[in-house]
C-alpha positions as CSV (number, residue, x, y, z in Angstrom):
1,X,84.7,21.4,8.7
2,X,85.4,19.0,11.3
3,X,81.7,20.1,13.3
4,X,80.0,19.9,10.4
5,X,81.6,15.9,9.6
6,X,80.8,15.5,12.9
7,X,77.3,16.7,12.8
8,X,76.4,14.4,9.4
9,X,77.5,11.2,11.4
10,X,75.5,11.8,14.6
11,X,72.3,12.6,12.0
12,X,73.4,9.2,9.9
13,X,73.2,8.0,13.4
14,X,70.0,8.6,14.3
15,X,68.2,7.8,11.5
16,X,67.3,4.7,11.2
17,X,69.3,2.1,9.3
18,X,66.3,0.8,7.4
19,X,62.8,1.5,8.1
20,X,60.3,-0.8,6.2
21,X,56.5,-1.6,6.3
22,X,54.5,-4.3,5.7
23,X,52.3,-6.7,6.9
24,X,53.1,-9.3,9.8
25,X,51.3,-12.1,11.0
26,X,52.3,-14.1,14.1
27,X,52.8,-18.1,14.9
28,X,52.9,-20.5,17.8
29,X,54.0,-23.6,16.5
30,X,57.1,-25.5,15.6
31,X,59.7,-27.4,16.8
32,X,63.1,-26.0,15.4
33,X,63.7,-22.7,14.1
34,X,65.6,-22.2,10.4
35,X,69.1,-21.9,12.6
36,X,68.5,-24.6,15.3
37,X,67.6,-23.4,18.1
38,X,64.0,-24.6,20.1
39,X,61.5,-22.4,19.5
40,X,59.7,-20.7,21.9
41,X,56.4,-19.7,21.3
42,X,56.4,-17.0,24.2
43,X,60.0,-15.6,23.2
44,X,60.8,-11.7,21.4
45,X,61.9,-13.6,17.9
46,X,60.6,-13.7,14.6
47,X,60.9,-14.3,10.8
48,X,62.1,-13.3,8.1
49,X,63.1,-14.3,4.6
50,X,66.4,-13.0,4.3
51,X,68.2,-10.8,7.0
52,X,70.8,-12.5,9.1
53,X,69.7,-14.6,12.1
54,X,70.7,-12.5,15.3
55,X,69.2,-9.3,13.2
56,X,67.5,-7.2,16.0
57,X,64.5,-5.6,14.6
58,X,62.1,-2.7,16.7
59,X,58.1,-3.7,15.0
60,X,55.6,-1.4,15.7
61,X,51.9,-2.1,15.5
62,X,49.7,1.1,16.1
63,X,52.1,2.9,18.4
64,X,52.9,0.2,20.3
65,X,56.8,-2.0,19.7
66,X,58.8,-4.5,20.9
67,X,62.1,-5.7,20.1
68,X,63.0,-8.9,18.4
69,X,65.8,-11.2,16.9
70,X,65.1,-12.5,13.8
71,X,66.2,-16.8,14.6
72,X,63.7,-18.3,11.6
73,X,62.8,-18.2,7.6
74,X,59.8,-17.1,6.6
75,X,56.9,-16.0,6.4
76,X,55.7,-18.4,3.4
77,X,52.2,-16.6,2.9
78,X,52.6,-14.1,-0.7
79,X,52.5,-10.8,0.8
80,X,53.5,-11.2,4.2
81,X,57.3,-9.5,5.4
82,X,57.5,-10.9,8.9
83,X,56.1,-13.5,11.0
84,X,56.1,-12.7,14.7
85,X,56.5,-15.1,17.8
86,X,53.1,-15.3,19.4
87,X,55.5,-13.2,22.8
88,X,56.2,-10.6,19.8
89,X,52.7,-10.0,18.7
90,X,51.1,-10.1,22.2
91,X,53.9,-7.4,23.2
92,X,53.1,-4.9,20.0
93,X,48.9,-5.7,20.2
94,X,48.8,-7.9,17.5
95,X,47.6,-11.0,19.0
96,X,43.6,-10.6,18.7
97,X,44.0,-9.6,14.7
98,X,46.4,-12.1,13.6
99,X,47.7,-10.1,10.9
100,X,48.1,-6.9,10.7
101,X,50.6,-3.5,9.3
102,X,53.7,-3.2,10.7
103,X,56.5,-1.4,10.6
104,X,60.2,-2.4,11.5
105,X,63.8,-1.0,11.7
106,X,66.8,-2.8,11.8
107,X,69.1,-2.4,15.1
């Protein structure tokens, strides 16, 4: 009983938490994020309407991923789930499109 208790959690483990899709678009300017800090253009952070700020999210974008903190609301576009730093979506490939499918899992 107590291998097979063990075996569940190591699975629940390595699954991820919460795997989600969508599309993502990426931005370069601003002053301030939504929880103070500068922004930086170049940095691994993003957007996103509602998880916590400090959330650390793995986006991929055609087999390529990075790893970001979530440190603004947003994106404001209908449609859109995240929007990248310009140093998130020049590390995944997304830079040249603009916007593009992603897909993301919470850390």
């Amino acid at each position: 009983m107590k291998t097979i208790l063990t075996m569940a959690i190591l699975l629940a483990l390595a699954l991820p938490a919460s795997a989600q899709s969508g599309v993502a678009s990426w931005y370069a300017e601003g002053k301030r994020t939504a929880n103070g800090e500068r922004f930086n253009p170049d940095g691994l952070t993003c957007a996103h309407r509602s998880l916590p700020f400090g959330t650390l999210l793995r986006v991929t974008y055609k087999g390529r991923s990075a790893v970001c903190r979530v440190n603004d609301r947003g994106p404001f576009v209908r449609g859109r789930v995240l929007d990248l730093s310009r140093g998130t979506a020049r590390a995944i490939g997304l830079l040249g499109a603009g916007v593009g499918l992603v897909h993301y899992t919470e850390l």
